[in-house]
C-alpha positions in Angstrom: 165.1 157.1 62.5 167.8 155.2 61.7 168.5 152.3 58.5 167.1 149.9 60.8 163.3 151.4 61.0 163.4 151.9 64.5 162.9 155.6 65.8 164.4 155.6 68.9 167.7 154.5 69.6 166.8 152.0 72.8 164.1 150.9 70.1 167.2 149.1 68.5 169.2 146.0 69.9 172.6 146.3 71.3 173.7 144.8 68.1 171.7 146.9 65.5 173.5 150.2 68.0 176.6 148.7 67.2 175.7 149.2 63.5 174.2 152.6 63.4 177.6 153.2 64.9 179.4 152.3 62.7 177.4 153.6 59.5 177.7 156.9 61.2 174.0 157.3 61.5 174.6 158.0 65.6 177.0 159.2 67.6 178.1 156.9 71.1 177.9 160.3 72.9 174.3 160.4 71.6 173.5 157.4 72.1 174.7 157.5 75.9 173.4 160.5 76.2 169.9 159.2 75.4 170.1 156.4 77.9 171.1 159.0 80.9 167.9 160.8 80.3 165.9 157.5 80.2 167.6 156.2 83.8 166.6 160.0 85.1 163.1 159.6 83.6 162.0 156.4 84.7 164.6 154.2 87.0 162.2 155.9 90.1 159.8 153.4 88.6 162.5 150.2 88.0 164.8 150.4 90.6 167.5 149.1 88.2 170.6 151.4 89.1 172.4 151.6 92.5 175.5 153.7 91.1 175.8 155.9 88.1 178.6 156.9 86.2 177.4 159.0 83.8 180.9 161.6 83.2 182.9 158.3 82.9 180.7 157.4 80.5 180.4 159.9 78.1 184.5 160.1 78.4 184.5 156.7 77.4 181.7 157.0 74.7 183.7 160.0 73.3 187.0 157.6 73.0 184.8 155.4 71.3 183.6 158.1 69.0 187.2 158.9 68.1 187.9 155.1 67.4 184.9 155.0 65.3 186.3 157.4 63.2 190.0 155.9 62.9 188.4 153.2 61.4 188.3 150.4 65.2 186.6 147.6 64.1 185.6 146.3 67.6 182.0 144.8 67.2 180.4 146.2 70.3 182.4 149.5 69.9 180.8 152.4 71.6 177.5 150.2 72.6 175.9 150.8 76.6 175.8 148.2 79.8 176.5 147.8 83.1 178.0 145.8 85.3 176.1 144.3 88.6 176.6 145.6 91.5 178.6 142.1 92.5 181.6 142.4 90.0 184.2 144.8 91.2 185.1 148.0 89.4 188.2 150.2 89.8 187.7 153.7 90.7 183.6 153.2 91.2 181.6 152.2 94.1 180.9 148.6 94.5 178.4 148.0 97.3 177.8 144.2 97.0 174.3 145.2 97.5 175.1 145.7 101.0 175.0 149.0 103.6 178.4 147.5 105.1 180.2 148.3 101.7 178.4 151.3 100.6 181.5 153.7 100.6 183.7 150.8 99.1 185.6 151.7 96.0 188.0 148.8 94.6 190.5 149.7 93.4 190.6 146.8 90.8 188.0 145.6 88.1 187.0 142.0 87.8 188.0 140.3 84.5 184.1 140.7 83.2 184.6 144.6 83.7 187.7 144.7 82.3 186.5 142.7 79.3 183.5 144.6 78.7 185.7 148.0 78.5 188.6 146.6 76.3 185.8 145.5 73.9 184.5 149.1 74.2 181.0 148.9 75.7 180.5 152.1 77.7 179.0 151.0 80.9 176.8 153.4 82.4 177.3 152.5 86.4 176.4 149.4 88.5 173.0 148.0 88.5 171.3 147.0 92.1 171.8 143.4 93.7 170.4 142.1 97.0 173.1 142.0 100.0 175.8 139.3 98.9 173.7 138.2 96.1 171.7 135.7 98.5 168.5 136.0 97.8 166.2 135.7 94.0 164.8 138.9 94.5 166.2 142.5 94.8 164.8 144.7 97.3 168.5 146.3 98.7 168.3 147.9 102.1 167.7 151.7 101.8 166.6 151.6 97.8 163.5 151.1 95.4 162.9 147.3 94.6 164.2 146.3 91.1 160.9 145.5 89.3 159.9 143.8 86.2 158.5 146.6 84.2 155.6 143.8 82.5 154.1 145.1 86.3 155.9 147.6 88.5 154.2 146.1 91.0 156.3 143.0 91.0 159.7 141.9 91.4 162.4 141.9 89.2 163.7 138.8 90.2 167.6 138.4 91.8 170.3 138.5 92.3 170.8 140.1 89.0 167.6 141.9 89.3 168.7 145.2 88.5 170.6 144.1 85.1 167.0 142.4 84.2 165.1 146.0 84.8 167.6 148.1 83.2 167.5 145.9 79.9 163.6 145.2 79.9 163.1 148.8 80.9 165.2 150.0 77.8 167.7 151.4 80.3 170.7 149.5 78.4 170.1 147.2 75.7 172.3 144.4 77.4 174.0 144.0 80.9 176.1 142.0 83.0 175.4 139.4 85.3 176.2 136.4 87.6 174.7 133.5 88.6 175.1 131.3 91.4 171.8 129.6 92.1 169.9 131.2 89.2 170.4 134.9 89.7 170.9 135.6 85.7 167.9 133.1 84.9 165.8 134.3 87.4 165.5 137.9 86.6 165.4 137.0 82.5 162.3 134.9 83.4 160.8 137.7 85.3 161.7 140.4 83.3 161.1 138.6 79.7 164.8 138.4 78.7 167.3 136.0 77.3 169.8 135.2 80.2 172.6 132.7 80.1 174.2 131.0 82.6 177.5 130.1 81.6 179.5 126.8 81.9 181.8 126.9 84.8 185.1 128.4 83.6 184.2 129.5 80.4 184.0 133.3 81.7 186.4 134.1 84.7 185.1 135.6 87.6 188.9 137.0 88.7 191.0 138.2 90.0 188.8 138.2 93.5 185.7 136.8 92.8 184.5 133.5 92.4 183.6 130.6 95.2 185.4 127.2 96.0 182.9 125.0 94.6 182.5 127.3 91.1 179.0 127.8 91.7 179.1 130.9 90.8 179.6 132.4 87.1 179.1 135.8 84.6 177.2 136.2 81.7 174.9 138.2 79.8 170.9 139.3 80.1 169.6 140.7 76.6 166.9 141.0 74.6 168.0 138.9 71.7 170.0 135.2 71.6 172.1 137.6 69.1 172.8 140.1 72.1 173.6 138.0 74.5 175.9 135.8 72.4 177.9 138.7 70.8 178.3 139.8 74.7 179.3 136.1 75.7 182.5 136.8 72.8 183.8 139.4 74.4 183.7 137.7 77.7 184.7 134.2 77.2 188.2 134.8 76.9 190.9 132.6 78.8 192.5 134.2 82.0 195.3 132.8 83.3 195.9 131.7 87.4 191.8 131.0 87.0 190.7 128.0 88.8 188.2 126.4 86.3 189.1 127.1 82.7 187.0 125.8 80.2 188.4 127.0 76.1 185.4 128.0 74.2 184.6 125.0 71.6 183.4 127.6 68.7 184.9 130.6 67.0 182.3 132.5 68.1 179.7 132.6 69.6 177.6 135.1 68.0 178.4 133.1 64.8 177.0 129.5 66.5 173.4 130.9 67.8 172.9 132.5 63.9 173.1 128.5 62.7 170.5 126.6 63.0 170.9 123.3 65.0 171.2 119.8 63.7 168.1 117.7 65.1 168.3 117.0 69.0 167.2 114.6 71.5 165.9 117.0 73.8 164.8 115.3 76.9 162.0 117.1 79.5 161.7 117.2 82.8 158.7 119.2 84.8 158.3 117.5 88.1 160.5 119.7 90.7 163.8 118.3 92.5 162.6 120.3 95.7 159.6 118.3 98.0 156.4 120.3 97.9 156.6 122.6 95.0 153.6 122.8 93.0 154.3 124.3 89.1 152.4 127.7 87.7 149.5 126.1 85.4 151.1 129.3 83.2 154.9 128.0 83.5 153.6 124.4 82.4 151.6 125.8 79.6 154.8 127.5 78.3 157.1 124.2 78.9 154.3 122.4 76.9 154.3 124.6 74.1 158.1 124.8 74.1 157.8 120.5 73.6 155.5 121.3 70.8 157.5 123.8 69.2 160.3 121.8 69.1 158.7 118.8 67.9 157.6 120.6 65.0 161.3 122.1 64.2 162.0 118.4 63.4 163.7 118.0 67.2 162.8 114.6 69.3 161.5 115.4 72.5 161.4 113.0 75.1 160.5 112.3 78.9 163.9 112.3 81.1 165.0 111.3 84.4 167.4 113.9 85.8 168.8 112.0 88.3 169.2 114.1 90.9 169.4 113.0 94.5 166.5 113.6 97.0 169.2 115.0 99.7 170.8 117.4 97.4 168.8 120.6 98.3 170.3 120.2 102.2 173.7 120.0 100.3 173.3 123.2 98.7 171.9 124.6 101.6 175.7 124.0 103.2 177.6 125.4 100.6 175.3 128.5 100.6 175.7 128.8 104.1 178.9 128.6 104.2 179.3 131.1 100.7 177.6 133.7 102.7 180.5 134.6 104.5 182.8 135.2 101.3 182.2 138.7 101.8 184.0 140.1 105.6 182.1 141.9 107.7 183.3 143.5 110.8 181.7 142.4 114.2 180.5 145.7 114.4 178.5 145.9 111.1 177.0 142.7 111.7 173.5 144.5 113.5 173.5 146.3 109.4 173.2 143.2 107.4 169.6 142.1 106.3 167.7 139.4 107.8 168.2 136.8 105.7 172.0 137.6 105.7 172.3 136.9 109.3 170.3 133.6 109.0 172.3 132.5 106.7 175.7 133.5 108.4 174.6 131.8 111.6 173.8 128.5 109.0 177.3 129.1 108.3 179.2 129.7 111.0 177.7 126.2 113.0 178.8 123.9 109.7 182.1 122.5 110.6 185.1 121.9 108.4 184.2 118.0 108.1 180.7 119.1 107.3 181.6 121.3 104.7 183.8 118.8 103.1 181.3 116.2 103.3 178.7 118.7 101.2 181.2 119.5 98.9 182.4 115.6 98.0 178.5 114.6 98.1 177.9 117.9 95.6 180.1 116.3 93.0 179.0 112.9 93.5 175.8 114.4 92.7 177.1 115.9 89.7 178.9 112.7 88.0 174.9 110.9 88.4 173.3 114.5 87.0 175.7 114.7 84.1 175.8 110.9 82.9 172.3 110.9 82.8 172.4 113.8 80.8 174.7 112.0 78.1 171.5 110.1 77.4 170.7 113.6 75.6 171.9 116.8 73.5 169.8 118.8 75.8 167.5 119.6 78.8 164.0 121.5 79.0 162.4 121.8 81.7 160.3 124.9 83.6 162.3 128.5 84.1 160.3 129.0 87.5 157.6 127.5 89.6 155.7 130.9 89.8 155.0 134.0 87.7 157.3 137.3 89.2 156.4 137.7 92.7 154.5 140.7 94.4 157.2 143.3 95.7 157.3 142.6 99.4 156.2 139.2 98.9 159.2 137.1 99.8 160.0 138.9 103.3 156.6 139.7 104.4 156.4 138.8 108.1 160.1 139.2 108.7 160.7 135.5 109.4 164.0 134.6 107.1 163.4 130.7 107.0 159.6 131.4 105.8 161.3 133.9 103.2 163.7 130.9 102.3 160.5 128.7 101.7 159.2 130.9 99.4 162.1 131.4 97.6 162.5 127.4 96.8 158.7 127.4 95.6 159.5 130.1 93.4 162.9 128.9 91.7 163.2 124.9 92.2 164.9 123.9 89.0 168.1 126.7 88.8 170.6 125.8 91.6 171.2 122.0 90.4 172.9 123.3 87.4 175.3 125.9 89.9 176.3 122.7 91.0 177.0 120.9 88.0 178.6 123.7 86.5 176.2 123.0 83.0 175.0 125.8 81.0 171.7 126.5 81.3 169.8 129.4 79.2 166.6 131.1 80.1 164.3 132.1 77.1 161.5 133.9 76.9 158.4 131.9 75.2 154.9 132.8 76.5 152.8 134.8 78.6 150.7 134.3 81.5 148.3 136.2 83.9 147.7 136.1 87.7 144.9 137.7 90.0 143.7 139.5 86.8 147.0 141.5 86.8 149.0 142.4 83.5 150.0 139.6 81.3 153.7 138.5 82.3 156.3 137.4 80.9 157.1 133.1 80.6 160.2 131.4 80.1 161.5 127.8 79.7 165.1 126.4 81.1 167.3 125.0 78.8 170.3 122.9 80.1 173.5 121.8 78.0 176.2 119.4 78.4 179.5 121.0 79.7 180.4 123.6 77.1 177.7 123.2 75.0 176.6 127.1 75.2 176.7 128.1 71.7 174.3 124.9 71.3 172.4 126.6 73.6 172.5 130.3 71.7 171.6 128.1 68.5 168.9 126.0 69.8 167.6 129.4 71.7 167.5 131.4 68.5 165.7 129.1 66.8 162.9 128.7 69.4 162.3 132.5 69.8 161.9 132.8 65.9 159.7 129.6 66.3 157.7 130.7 69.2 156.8 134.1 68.1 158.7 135.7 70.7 159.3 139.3 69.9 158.0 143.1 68.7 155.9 143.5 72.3 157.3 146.1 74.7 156.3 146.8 78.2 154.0 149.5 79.4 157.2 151.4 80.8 158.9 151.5 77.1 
């Protein structure tokens, strides 16, 4: 038992490991060690892991060990992750979730690799991701689903669905992820988890990844606001030739979420901008209790009009499309890509140029309307999701990809808006709910800043979790 109380050392947070660390009280061998047995014990279960590294990482834990000892103050020294399967990473397999690139080894890391390492977190391999990322679940072709160990029998969400398991599983106590439609939000909200969603350009997504439009970003999924903020300073770091570059308005990061907000105008939103959808009675309960909550921190919450345009689903629908191909695939592998991947290719390849342009100009006119009315307040709340985690299967049962697509936009109306605006938008973890008798599961609320504002965010989100009594439950896989 360490100083902290906690007997086992996945018991502890990424930071508290970062502690014992340095007080001596365990070893970064040890501690990696004790994560490789847990990924051999029970990842059959989770489906977290697609690659593992696990000589490089007790290389690396031992050079952190040695550090340690000289006295390397590095704050994360010698703490676990992993990187998602999306992110590139030199000298190990990279997959993209994707038969077509299952021998692929880069011989390159992307920036949020290379940042994690330089800070010294050991990653332990790459954690699953549906083909290209597409999709907001994670059942890869030819591997377990990533689940949400609340119920095994349920999804994990996507596209960082494998980062959610591994760090709700007590795999890692943080990971890596990206988000380009809601793919860290989504699997935080199914998994229970803190995820962040970065402004555009805080975090590079270099030197080869990345999208025109800057839809997509990296950021963190953790257990704590603390976790996931201490990750978000190692990664928010300026990187020159990036396209979108957005300084970091606070010291740190980690420092912002420990202070408590001034009072906000927090303005809420639960009516979807998709047609059709029909909210969770569970994922309104939680949004209405997250109003109430803040309310009584002293906050003003008020009703809000978003803003957003009634045509701008069909203009994400083009620009996703069209991202689908940002991954080249040979005519001849074409017959091994999923379903859904070829539907949305074939979306892709009939858009024209002029069409694309035309999404890509109405996606930002979009964005001016979305973030003026925003400037009415400090921040958003709305819903995380529509539904509780889905069934595994659920989404692709019957094999049709545009029914799969339908279900997808019930499940997740409220994330890709704020892809497009490039806002950051953190998913917190704030009540529970229960469907079909099942297990109680995990509920989150959305919380959307201005442009930059993610240590607001970290602030606001720590004091909420305190507030809400989120905390000290583990699930049944722990």
């Amino acid at each position: 038992m360490t100083s902290d109380g906690k007997s086992q050392p996945h018991d502890l947070t990424a930071l508290e490991q970062a502690a014992a660390l340095r007080r001596g009280e365990l070893s970064a061998v040890e501690l990696v060690e004790h994560y490789l047995r847990r990924i051999e014990s029970l990842d059959h279960l989770l489906g977290a892991f697609v690659t593992l590294t696990p000589d490089a990482a007790l290389a690396q834990a031992a050079a952190a060990d040695r550090a340690l000892r000289d006295g390397d103050e590095r704050p994360l020294l010698g703490v676990p992750t992993a990187i998602k399967d999306l992110a590139m990473t030199a000298g190990v397999r990279t997959t993209f979730g994707s038969p077509v690139y299952g021998d692929y080894v880069p011989d390159v890391d992307d920036d949020s690799a290379r940042l994690l390492r330089a800070a010294g977190t050991v990653s332990l391999g790459k954690t699953s991701t549906p083909e290209f990322g597409l999709p907001p679940y994670t059942e890869p072709a030819g591997r377990p689903p990533a689940v949400t160990p609340w119920d095994t029998g349920r999804l994990a969400g996507g596209s960082s669905g494998g980062a959610g398991a591994a760090t709700a599983g007590g795999l890692v106590p943080f990971a890596h992820g990206t988000d380009g439609g809601g793919s860290i939000r989504i699997p935080a909200a199914a998994c229970g988890l803190v995820g962040l969603k970065t402004s555009r350009g805080l975090v590079s997504r270099g030197p080869a990844g990345g999208d025109p439009p800057g839809m997509s970003v990296s950021g963190p999924l953790a257990r704590t606001v603390a976790d996931a903020a201490a990750m978000l300073d190692v990664l928010a770091r300026p990187v020159t030739g990036e396209p979108y570059v957005l300084e970091a308005r606070v010291d740190g990061h980690l420092a912002a979420a420990g202070r408590p907000p001034s009072r906000l105008r927090v303005g809420r939103y639960a009516v979807p901008p998709v047609p059709g959808v029909v909210v969770d009675p569970a994922c309104l309960a939680a949004y209405e209790k997250t109003s109430a909550v803040l309310a009584e921190l002293g906050h003003e919450v008020v009703e809000f009009d978003p803003c957003i345009p009634e045509d701008l689903l069909p203009v994400f629908e083009v620009l996703w499309a069209v991202l689908a191909h940002g991954h080249p695939v040979p005519p001849e592998a074409e017959p091994l890509l999923a379903p859904l991947t070829r539907w949305w290719r074939d979306r892709g390849t009939a858009i024209s140029g002029p069409e694309y342009m035309a999404a890509t100009q109405s996606a930002i006119q979009a964005t001016r309307r979305v973030v003026r009315a925003q400037a009415a307040v400090d921040v958003v709340l709305t819903p995380m999701l529509a539904q509780l985690p889905r069934p595994v299967g659920w989404f692709t049962a019957g094999g049709n990809p545009a029914q799969d697509y339908e279900r997808q936009k019930h499940f997740t109306p409220f994330t890709a808006i704020y892809n497009l605006t490039g806002q950051p938008a953190l998913s917190l973890p704030v009540a529970w709910g229960r469907e079909d008798g099942g297990p109680e599961l995990p509920v989150s609320v959305q919380l959307v800043g201005g442009m930059g504002d993610d240590a607001l965010l970290l602030a606001l989100g720590s004091q909420l979790h305190v507030a809400a009594g989120w905390g000290g439950r583990r699930p049944p896989t722990w």
